[in-house]
Backbone as CSV, one residue per row, in Angstrom:
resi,resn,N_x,N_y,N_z,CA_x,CA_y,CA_z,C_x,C_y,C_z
1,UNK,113.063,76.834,111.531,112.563,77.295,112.820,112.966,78.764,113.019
2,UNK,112.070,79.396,113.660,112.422,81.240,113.729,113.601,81.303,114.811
3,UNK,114.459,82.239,114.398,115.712,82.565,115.139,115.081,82.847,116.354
4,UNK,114.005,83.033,116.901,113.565,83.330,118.243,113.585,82.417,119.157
5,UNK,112.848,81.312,118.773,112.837,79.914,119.057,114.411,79.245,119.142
6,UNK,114.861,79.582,118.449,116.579,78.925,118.234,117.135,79.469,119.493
7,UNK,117.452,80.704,119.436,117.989,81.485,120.333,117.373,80.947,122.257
8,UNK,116.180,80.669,122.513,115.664,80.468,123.687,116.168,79.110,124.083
9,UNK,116.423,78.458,122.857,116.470,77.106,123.259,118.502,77.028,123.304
10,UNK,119.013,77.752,122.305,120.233,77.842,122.980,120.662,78.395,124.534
11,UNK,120.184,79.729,125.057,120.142,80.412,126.182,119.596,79.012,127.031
12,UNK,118.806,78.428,126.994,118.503,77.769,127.862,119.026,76.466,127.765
13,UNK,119.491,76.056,126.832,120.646,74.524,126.963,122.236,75.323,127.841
14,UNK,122.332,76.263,127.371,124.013,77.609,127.857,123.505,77.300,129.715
15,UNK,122.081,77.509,129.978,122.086,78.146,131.338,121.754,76.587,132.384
16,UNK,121.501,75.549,131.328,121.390,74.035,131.675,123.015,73.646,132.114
17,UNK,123.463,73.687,130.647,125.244,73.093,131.093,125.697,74.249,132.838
18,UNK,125.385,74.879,132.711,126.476,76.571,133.773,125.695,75.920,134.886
19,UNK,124.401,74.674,134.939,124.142,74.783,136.500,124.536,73.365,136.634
20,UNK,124.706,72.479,135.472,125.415,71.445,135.998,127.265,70.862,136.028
21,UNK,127.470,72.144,135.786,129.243,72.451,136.134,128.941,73.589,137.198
22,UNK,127.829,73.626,137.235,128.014,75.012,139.134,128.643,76.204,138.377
23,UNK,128.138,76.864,137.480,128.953,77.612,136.805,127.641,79.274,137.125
24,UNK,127.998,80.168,136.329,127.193,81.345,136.377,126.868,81.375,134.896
25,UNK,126.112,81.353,134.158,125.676,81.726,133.215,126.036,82.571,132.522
26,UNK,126.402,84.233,133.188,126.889,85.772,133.077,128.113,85.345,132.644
27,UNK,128.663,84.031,132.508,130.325,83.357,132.491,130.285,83.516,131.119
28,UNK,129.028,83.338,130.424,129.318,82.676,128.716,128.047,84.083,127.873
29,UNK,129.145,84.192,126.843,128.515,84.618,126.182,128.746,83.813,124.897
30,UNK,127.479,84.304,124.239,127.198,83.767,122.653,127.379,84.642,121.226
31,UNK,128.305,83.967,120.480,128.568,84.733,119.489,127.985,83.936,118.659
32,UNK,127.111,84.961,117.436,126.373,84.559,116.493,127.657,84.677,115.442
33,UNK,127.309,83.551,114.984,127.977,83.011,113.447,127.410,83.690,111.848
34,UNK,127.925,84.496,111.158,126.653,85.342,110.846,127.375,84.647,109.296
35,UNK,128.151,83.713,108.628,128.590,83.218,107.611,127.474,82.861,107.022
36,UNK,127.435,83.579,105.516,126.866,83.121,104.661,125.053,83.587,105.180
37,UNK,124.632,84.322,106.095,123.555,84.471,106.333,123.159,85.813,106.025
38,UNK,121.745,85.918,105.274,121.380,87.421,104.832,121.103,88.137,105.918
39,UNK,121.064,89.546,105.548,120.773,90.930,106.698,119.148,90.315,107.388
40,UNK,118.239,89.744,106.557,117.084,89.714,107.854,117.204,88.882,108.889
41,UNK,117.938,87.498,108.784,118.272,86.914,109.962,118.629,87.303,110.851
42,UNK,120.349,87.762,110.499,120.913,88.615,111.436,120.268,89.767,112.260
43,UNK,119.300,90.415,111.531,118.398,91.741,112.130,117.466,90.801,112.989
44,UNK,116.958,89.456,112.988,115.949,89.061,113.536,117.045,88.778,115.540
45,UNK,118.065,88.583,115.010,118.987,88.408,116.413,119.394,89.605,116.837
46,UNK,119.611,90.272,116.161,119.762,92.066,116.939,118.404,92.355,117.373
47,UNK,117.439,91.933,117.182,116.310,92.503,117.724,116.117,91.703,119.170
48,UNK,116.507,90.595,119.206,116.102,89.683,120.439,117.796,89.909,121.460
49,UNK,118.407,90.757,121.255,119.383,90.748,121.704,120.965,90.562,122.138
50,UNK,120.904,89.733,120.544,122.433,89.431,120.509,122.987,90.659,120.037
51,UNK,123.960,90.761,120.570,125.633,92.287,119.996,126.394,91.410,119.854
52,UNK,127.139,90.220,119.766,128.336,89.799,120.185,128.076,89.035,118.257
53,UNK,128.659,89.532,117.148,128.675,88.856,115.994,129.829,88.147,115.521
54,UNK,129.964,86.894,114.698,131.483,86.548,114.397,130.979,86.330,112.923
55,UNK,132.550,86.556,112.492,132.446,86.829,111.001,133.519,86.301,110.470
56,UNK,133.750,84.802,109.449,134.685,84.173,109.263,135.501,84.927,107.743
57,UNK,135.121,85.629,106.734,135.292,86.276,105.819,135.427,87.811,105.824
58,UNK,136.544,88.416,105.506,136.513,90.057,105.893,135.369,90.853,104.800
59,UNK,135.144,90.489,103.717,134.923,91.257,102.684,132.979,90.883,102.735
60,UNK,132.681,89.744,103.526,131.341,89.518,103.443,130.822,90.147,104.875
61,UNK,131.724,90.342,105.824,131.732,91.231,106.980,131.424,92.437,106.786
62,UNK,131.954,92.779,105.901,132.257,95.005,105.776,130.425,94.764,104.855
63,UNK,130.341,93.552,103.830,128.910,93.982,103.068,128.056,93.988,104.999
64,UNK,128.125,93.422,106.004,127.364,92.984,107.170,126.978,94.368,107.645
65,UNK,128.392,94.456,108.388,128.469,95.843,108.638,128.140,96.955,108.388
66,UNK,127.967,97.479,106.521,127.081,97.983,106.482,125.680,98.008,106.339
67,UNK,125.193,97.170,106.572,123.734,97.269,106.969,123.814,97.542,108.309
68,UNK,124.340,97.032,108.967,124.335,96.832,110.579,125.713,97.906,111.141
69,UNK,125.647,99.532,111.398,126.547,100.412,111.500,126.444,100.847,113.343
70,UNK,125.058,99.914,113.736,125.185,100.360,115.196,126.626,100.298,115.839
71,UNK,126.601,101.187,116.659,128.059,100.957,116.997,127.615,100.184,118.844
72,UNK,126.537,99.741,118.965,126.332,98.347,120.453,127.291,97.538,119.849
73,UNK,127.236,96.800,118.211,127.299,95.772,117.661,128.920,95.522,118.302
74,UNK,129.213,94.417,118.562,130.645,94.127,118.831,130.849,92.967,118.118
75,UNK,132.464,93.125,116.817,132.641,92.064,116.130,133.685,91.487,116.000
76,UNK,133.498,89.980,116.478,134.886,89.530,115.946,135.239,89.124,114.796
77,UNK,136.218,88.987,114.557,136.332,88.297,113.629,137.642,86.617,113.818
78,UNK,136.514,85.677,113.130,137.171,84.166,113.479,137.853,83.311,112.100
79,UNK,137.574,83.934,111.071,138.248,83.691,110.187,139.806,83.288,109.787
80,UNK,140.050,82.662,108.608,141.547,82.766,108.646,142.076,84.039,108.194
81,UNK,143.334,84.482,108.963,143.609,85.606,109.147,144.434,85.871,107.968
82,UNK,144.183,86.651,106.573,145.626,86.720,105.711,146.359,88.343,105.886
83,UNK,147.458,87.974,106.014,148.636,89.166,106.066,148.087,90.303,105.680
84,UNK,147.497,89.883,104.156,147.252,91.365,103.258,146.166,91.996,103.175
85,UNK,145.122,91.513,104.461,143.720,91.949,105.020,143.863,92.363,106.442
86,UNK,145.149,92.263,106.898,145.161,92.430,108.413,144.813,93.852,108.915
87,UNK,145.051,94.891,108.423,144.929,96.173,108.697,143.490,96.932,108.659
88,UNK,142.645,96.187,107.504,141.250,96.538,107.375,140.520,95.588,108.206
89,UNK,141.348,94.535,108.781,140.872,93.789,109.724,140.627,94.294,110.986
90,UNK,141.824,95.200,111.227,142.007,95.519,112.564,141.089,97.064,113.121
91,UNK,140.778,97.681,111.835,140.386,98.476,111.872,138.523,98.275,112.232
92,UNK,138.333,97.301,111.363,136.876,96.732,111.618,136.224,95.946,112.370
93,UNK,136.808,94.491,113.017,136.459,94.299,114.109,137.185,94.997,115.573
94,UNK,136.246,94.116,116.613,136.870,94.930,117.968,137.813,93.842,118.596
95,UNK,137.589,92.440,118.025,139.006,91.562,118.357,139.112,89.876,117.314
96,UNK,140.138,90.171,117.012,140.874,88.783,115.932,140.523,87.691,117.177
97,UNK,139.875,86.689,116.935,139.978,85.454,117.459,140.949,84.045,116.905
98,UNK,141.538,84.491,115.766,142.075,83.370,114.630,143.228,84.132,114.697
99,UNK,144.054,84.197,115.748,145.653,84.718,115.404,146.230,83.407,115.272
100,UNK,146.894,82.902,114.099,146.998,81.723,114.275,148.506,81.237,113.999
101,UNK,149.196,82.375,114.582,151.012,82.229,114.517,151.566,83.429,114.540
102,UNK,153.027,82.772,115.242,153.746,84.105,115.706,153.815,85.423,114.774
103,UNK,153.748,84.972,113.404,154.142,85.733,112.472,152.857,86.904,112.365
104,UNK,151.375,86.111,112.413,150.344,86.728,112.651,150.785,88.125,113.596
105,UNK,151.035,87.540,114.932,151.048,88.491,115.970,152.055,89.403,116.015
106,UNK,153.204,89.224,115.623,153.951,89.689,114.465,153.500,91.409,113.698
107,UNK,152.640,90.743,113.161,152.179,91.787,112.022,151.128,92.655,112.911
108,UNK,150.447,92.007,113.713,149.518,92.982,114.793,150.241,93.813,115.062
109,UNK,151.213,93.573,116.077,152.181,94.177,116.762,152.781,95.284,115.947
110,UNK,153.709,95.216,114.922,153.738,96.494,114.143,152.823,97.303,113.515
111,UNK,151.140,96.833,113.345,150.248,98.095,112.526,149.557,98.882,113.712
112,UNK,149.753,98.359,115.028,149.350,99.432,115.613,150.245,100.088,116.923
113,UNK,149.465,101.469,116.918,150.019,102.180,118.157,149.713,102.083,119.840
114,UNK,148.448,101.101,119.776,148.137,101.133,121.153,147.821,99.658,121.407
115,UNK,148.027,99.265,122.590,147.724,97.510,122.618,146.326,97.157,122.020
116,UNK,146.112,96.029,121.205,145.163,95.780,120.993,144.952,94.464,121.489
117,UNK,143.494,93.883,121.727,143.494,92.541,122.540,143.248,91.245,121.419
118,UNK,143.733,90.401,121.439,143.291,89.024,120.445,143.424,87.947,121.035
119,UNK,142.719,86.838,120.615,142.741,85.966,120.936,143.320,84.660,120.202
120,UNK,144.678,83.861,120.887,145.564,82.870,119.863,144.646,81.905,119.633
121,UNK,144.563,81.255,118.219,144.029,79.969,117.919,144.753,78.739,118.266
122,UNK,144.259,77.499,118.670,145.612,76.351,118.888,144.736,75.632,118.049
123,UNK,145.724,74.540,117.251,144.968,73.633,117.014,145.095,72.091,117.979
124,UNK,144.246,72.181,118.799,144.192,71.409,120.157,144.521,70.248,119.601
125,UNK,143.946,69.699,118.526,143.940,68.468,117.690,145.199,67.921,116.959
126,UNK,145.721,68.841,116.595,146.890,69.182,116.003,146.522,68.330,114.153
127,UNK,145.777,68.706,113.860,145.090,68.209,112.645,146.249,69.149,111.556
128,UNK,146.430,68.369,110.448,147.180,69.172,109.632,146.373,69.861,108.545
129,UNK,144.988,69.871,108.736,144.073,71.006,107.499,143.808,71.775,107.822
130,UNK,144.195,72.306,109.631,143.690,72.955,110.629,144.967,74.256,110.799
131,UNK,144.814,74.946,110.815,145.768,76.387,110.844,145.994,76.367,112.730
132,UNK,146.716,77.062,113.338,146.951,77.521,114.900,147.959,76.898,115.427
133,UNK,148.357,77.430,116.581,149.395,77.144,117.397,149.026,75.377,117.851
134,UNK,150.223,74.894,118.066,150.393,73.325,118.513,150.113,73.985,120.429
135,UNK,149.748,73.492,120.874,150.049,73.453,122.508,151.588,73.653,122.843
136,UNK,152.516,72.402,122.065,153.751,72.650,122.822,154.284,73.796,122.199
137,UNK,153.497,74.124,120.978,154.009,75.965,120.186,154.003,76.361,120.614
138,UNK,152.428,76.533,121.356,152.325,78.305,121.949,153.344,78.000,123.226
139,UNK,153.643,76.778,124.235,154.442,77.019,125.288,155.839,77.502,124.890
140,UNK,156.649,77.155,123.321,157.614,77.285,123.196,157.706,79.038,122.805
141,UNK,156.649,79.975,122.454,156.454,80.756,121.697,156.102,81.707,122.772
142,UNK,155.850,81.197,124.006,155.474,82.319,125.262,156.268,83.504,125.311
143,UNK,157.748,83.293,125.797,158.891,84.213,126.271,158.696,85.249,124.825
144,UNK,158.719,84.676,123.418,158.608,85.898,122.443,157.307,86.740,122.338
145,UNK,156.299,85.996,122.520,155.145,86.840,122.369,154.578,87.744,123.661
146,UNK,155.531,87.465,124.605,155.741,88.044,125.737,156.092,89.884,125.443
147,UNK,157.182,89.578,124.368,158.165,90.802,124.164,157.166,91.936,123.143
148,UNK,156.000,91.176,122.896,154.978,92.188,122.042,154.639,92.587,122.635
149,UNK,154.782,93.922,122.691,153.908,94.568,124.459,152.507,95.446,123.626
150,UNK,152.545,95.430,121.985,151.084,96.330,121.424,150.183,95.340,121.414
151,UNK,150.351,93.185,121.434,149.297,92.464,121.469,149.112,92.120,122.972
152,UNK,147.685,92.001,123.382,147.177,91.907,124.408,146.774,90.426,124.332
153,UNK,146.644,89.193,124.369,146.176,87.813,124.431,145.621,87.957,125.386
154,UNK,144.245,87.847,125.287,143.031,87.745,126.586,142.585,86.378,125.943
155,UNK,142.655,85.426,125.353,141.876,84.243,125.308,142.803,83.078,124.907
156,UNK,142.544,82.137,124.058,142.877,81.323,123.500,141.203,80.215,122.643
157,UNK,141.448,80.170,121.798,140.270,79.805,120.876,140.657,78.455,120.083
158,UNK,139.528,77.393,119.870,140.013,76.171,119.302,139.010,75.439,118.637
159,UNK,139.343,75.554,117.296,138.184,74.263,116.390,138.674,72.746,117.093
160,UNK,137.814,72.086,117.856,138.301,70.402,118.174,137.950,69.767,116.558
161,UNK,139.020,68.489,116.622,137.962,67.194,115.467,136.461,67.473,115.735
162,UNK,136.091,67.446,114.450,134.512,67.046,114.463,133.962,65.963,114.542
163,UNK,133.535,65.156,115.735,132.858,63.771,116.334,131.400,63.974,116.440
164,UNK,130.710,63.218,115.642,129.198,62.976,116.344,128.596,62.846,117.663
165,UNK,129.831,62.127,118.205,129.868,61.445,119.372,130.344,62.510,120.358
166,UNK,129.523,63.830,121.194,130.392,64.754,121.620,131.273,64.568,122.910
167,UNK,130.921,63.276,123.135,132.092,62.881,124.523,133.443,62.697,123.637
168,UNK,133.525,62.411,122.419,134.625,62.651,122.026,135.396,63.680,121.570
169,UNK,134.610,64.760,121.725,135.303,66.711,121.803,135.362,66.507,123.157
170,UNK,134.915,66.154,123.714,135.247,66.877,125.088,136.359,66.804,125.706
171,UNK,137.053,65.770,125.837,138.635,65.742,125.616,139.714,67.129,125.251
172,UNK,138.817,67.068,124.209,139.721,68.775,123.258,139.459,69.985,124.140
173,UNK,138.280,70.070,124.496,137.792,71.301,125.483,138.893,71.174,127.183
174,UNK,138.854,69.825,127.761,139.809,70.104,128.518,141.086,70.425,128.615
175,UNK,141.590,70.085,127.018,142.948,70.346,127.059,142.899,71.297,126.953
176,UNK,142.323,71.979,125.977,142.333,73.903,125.961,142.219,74.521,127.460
177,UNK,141.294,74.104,128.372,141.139,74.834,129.300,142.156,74.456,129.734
178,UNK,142.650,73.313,130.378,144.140,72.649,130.739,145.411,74.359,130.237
179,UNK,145.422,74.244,129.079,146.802,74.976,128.929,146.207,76.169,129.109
180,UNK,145.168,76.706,128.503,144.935,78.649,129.208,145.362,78.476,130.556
181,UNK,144.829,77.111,131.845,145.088,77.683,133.306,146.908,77.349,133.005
182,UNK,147.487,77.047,132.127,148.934,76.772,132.621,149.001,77.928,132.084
183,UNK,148.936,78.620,130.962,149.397,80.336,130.639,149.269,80.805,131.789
184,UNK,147.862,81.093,132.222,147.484,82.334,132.952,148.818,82.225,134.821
185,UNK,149.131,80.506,134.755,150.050,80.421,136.051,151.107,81.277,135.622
186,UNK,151.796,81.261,134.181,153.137,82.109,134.090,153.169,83.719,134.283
187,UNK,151.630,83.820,134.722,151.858,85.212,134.995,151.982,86.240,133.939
188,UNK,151.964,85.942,132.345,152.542,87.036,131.327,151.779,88.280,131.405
189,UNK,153.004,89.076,131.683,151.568,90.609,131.437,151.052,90.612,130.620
190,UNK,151.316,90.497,128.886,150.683,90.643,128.153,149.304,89.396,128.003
191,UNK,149.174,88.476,128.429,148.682,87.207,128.059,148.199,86.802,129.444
192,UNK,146.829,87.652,129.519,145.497,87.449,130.941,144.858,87.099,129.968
193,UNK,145.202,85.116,129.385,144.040,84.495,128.892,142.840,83.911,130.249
194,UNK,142.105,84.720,130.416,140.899,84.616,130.963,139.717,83.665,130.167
195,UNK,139.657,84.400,128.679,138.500,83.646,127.852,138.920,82.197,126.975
196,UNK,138.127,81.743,127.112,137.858,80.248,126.362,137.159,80.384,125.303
197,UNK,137.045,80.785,124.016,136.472,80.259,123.113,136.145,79.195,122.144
198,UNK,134.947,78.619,122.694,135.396,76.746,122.019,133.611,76.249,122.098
199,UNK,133.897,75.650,121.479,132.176,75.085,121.079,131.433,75.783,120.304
200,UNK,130.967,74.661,119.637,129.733,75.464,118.352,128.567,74.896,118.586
201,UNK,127.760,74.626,117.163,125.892,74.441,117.465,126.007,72.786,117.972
202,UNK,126.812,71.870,117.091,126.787,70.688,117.856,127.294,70.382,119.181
203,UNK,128.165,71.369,119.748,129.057,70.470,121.137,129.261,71.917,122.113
204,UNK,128.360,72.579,121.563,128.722,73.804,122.242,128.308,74.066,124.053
205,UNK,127.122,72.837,124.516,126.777,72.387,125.801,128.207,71.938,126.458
206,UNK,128.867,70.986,125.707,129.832,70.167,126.807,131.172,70.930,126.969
207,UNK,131.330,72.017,125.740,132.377,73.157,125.548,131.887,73.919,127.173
208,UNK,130.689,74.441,127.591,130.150,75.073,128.460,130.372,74.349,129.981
209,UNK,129.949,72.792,129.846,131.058,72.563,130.677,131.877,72.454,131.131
210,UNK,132.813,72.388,130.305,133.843,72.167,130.594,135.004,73.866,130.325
211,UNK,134.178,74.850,130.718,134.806,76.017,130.649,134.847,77.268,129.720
212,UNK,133.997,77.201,128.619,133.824,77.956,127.868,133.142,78.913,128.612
213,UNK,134.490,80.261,127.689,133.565,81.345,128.151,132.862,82.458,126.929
214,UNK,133.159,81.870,126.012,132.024,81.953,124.421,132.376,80.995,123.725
215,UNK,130.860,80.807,123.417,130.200,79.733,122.121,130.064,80.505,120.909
216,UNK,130.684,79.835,119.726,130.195,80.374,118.698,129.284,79.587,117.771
217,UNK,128.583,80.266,117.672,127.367,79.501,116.853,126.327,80.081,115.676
218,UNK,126.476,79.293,114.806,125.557,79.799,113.282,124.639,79.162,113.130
219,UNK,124.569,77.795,112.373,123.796,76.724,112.033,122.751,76.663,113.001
220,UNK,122.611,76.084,114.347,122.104,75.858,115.628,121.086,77.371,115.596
221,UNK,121.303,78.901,115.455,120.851,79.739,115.890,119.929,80.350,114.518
222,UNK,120.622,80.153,113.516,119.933,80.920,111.784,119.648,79.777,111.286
223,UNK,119.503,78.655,111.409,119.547,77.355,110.639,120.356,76.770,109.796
224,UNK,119.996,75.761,108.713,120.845,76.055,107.778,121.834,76.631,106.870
225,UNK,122.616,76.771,106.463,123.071,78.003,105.763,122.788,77.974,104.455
226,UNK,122.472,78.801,103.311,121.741,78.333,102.396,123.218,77.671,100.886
227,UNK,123.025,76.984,100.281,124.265,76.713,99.477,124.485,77.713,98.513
């Protein structure tokens, strides 16, 4: 199906969930999943209006990037984060969504000179194939990541179990929203988690209800991905 068609029918399932949680629409944005997908797809969604790209691989990112040098384009990157890519990381997208331990933030914190903003991964699930902070981590891990005054935590981001059944993510989506509103009560200067990042092409409606304030999505928007 043409990314045009994909795209209308996502925008309009996004603006379905936002009126039956009483929500604003302007609340959520959509990040295209651009893994494993060639430059004409991606160009077919820059043309209809997406800027907001995510990119799970650094080195298939920078081939992205250069085709795509607009500087509208805004990229995250959601990938797993390794130590010895962090710097060409930081340099190339405009925010890490996969900080996925102290040590991570850690290493932010010393390569740069001016705050930069990221967003912590949890693993809500607490799955052990799954990389990110435990819930009771990040609460135990607050007061230190407090003392990083160059990382900025504006979100918190979360792969749930994958269920067919999406009343059974939805669970995962409240707990995430659950602990961002208990962060944002402690007040941390550094850590105005405001954003929710959670839901993809299958569950990315009930993520929207239940508080997402970006969806990331590939499959659902480019189709398939090719093997």
């Amino acid at each position: 199906m043409p990314v045009a068609e994909n795209l209308e029918r996502i925008r309009g399932n996004i603006a379905a969930a936002c009126r039956r949680a009483q929500r604003d629409p302007r609340q959520v944005r959509l990040l295209a999943v651009c893994k494993d997908q060639g430059p004409e797809r991606i160009r077919q969604a820059l043309d209809l209006g997406v800027r907001l790209l995510g990119e799970n691989k650094s080195q298939e990112a920078e081939a992205h990037m250069r085709h795509f040098p607009d500087a509208g384009i805004e990229w995250h990157f959601i990938g797993n984060l390794q130590k010895n890519k962090i710097n060409r990381i930081l340099s190339a997208f405009r925010l890490i969504e996969s900080v996925d331990g102290v040590k991570a933030l850690e290493h932010i914190h010393k390569r740069v000179d001016e705050p930069v903003e990221v967003f912590i991964e949890v693993n809500i699930g607490e799955e052990k194939n799954k990389a990110g902070f435990t819930a009771e981590g990040l609460r135990r891990a607050i007061p230190y990541i407090a003392g990083l005054g160059k990382v900025r935590v504006t979100g918190l981001m979360a792969v749930p179990p994958y269920f067919e059944d999406v009343e059974k993510v939805r669970p995962h989506f409240v707990r995430l929203r659950e602990l961002r509103d208990e962060v944002q009560r402690l007040q941390v200067a550094n850590m105005p988690v405001a954003q929710l990042s959670m839901g993809m092409s299958h569950d990315y409606e009930a993520a929207v209800e239940e508080g997402a304030t970006l969806v990331r999505i590939g499959t659902a928007l480019f189709g398939r991905r090719k093997p």
